[in-house]
N, C-alpha and C positions, 0 to 999 in steps of 0.2 A: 606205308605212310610214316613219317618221319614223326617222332614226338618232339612236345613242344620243350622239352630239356634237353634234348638234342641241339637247339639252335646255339651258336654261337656269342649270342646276343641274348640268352634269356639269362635271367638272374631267380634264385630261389626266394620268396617270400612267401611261400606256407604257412609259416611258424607265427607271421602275425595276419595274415589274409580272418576275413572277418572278427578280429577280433578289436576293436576300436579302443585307439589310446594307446596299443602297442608302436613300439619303433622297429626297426632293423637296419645298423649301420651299412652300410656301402662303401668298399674303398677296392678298387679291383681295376685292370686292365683287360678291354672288349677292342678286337677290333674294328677299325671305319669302317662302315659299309660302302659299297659301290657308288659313284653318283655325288661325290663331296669338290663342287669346283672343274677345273679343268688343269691345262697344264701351266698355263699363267699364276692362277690362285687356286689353293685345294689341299686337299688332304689324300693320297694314296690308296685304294683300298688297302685294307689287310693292315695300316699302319697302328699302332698300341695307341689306343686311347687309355686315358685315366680318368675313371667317371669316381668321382666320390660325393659322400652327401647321406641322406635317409631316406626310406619307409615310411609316411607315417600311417597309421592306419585308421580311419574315420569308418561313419557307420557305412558309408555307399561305396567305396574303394579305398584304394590307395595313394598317396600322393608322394611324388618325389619329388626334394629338395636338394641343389646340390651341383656340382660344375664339373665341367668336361674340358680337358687338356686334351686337346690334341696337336700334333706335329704337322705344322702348316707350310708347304712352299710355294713359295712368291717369285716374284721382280718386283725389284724398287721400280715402280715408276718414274722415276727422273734419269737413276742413273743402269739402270735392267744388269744392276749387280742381283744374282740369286741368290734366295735371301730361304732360309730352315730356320725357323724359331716354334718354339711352345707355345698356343694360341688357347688361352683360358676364356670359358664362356659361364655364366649363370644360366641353370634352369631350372624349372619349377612345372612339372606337368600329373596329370593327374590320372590315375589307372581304374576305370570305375570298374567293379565287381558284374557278370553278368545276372539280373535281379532272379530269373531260376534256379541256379547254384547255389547263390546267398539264402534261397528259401530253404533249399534243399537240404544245406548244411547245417542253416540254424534248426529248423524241425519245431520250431517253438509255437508253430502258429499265431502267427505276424495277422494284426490284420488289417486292414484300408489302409486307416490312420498312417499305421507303420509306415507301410509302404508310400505313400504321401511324404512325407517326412524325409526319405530317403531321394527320392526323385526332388524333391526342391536341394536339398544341400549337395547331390551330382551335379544339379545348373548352376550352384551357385561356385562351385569350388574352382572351377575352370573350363578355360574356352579349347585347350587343348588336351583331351584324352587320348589313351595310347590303350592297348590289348593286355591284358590280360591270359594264361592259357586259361581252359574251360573249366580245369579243377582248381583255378586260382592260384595255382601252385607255384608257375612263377609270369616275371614280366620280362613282356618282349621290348628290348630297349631299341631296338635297330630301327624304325621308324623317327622315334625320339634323338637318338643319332644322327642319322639324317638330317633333322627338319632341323635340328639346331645347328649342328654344323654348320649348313648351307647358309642360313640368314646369317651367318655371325662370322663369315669371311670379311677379312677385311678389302674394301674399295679399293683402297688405293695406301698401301704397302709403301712403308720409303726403310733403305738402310740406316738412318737415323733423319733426326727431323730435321737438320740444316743441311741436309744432302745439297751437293751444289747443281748436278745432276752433268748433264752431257753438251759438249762443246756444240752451240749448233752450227758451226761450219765446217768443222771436221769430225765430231763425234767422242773427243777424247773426254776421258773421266774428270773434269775437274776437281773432284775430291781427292785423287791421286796428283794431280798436277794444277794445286791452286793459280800459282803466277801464269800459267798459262794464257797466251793472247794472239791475238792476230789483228795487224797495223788495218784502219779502216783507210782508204783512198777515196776521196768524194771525186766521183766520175761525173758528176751532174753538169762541167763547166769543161768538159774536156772537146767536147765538141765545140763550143767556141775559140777556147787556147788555138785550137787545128786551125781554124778560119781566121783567127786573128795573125797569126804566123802565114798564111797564105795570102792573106791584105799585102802586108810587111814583105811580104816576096816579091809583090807585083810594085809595088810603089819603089822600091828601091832592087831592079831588074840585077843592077852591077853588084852588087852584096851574095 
């Protein structure tokens, strides 16, 4: 069975787990997990993410503060130039302590009250919690990874914002070839020219 420091995705927090009021900086590259996007908009797996931010440590868990760079590729939408940039997201998600462990560790003999107290500031802290391992020891970010990644792709991608995007009669780049054009011919009356020319034939037979 594989331990939870083993994962690729787990980060050490030990050193402040139950201890509330502690911090522990974060600045480290993890990489993307499977499942970020497709091959339009997405992230790689295996590609280096830069998660930085903090720890902080409250009485019910841990909360992280803090943003995820990752290497995003795209198509512009207008013009489906392939587009690699750095895509910076904020997160804020919260690590609750399993309340066994936390008892087990403190040893203090906690009692109702206590635990009351800790179960309202778990609900109130956040909508989004993520695991913990079982001795607290560290957090598993690859879920949190994930869930933010994905919400924080971008829609609709452009090579810059005045992209002019693609010829729609022939498909060329207009950002490569602004003056670019094609003569319009209005066909609308070309059927009459024909018949008016055909009148003019019949009336004057000798022409």
């Amino acid at each position: 069975m594989s331990r939870p420091e083993d994962s690729p995705w787990a980060l050490a927090v030990g050193r402040i787990a139950s201890r509330p009021g502690n911090s522990e900086t974060v600045d480290t590259e993890l990489p993307a997990p499977s499942g970020i996007g497709d091959q339009i908009v997405g992230v790689n797996e295996g590609d280096p993410v830069k998660v930085s931010g903090n720890f902080d440590s409250i009485v019910d868990g841990l909360i992280f503060t803090g943003r995820f760079t990752a290497p995003v590729h795209a198509e512009c939408v207008r013009c489906l130039t392939p587009l690699r940039r750095d895509w910076g997201m904020d997160v804020t998600a919260f690590f609750p302590y399993d309340s066994a462990k936390v008892t087990a560790k403190s040893g203090s003999g906690r009692g109702k009250h206590d635990e009351e107290i800790d179960i309202i500031a778990g609900e109130d802290e956040s909508e989004d919690t993520y695991p913990l391992s079982p001795d607290c020891g560290f957090a598993d970010m690859e879920n949190l990874m994930r869930d933010t990644l994905v919400e924080n792709m971008p829609l609709q991608p452009l090579c810059k914002p005045d992209c002019k995007g693609l010829c729609s009669q022939c498909g060329l780049n207009l950002n490569e070839n602004p003056d670019h054009h094609h003569d319009v011919i209005d066909n609308r009356f070309a059927s009459l020219a024909d018949f008016k020319a055909q009148l003019e034939s019949e009336e004057n037979p000798e022409q």
